[in-house]
C-alpha angles and dihedrals in degrees: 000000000000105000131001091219101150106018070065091054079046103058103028069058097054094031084055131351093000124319147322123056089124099046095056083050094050096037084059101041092034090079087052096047092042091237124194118293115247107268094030101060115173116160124229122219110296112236120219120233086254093065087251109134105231101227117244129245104295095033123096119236136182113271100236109235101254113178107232118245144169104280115274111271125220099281092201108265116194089241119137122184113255099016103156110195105193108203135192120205125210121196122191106307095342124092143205087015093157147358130219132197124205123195137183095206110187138300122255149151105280122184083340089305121112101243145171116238099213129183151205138180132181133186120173127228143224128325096011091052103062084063096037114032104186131157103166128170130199127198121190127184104205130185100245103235105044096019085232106171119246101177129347126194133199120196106191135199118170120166094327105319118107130201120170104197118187105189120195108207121223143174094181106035076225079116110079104204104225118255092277097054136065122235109237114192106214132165129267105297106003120175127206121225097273100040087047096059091049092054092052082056086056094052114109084218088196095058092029110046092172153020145187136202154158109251122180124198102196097266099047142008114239140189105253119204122184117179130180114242104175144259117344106207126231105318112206103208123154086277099057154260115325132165102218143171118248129220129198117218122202117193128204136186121200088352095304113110117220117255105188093055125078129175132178124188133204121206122193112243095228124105097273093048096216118205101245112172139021117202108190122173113175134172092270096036149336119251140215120208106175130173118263107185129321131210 
């Protein structure tokens, strides 16, 4: 599929302030690891942060020792059905490259779970867009409390390929996935790109200076690090002036953090503490993605 220039713009777009962090970050390793070709997906073993290789469907791997609570309750997330977030993304001089829509769709019982059905789509724009023709969409269902992913979807279309990928999470591999979808073996509390992005809206960053998580992409699970750094100032986007509070993400993979990848994130100090603002820069560019509108 070449780069992933602008799935990444998707899903830093949808880890922070919407969603693609990851996909910057696998459009650039799936070349090295000789990953599936669009169209023929078939996913390789998912490696833990801790450089243990979570073993595949058939395999038998160790149960974790999880202490057994009360279900988490609904922390409160600052979620609302039918929230639509409209994003532009910059990318070194060129601007307006893409755009990327976020939705809180709606929350239901899933797999028994009550879940939030999120959503992103991203399409990119002239004249990006007569070399890389891409309209991609992204659905997460995601427990409401701890955002903890219970199946994510990509439904691709590059340049005229197409792949539609439904992916089960599991830390067990007790689940079976249904004959459409794939089984993915994650770790304990695993979040997908956009759930992911909703629960750093949750954090109390001034209790909470920093968190960690799993996060998979759909390819490869990664180390996720957010860390406060502050306030933001007052950030001027398409949507807006907002003060905000800004939040530093560190990404590892197998327990090695990349270097050559950096992303801040700006969150509007309001109640519903809106993501604002992406700053990527990354070792081929540095990319801008701003608030439009929201709704």
């Amino acid at each position: 599929m070449g780069h992933r220039i602008t799935v990444g713009i998707a899903v830093v777009a949808a880890l922070a302030c919407t969603g693609g962090a990851f996909y910057w970050l696998h459009g650039r390793n799936v070349r090295q690891e000789q990953g599936p070709a669009l169209g023929s997906m078939t996913l390789p073993p998912v490696k833990a942060a801790e450089s243990k290789t979570i073993p595949t469907a058939g395999e038998t791997a160790p149960t974790p020792e999880v202490k057994k609570t009360a279900a988490d309750p609904d922390t409160g997330l600052p979620l609302r059905a039918g929230e639509v977030l409209e994003f532009t993304a910059h990318v070194a001089k060129l601007d307006n490259v893409a755009n990327l829509r976020l939705l809180v769709t709606d929350r239901r019982s899933f797999l028994g779970k009550n879940a939030w059905h999120l959503q992103a789509f991203a399409r990119t724009e002239n004249p990006l867009r007569m070399v890389f023709e891409l309209d991609d969409q992204f659905d997460s269902y995601s427990e409401a409390g701890t955002m903890t992913s219970l199946q994510y979807e990509m439904h691709l279309s590059e340049r005229g390929q197409k792949v539609n990928s439904v992916q089960r999470m599991t830390a067990t591999g007790k689940e079976p996935a249904p004959a459409e979808a794939t089984e993915a073996r994650v770790l304990p509390g695993t979040r997908d790109p956009l759930g992911m992005m909703q629960y750093l809206r949750n954090v109390d960053w001034i209790k909470t200076p920093e968190v960690r998580s799993p996060v998979y992409d759909g390819h490869k699970l990664y180390d996720v690090r957010a860390k406060f750094a502050g306030a933001g100032g007052t950030v001027s986007v398409p949507a807006g002036n907002f003060r905000t509070s800004k939040v530093e993400l560190r990404v590892l993979d197998n327990g090695a953090e990349m270097k050559d990848a950096h992303f801040t994130l700006y969150l509007a100090n309001t109640d519903a503490r809106t993501p604002v603002l992406l700053e990527a820069v990354l070792p081929f560019a540095t990319a801008r993605v701003e608030l439009v509108r929201s709704r």
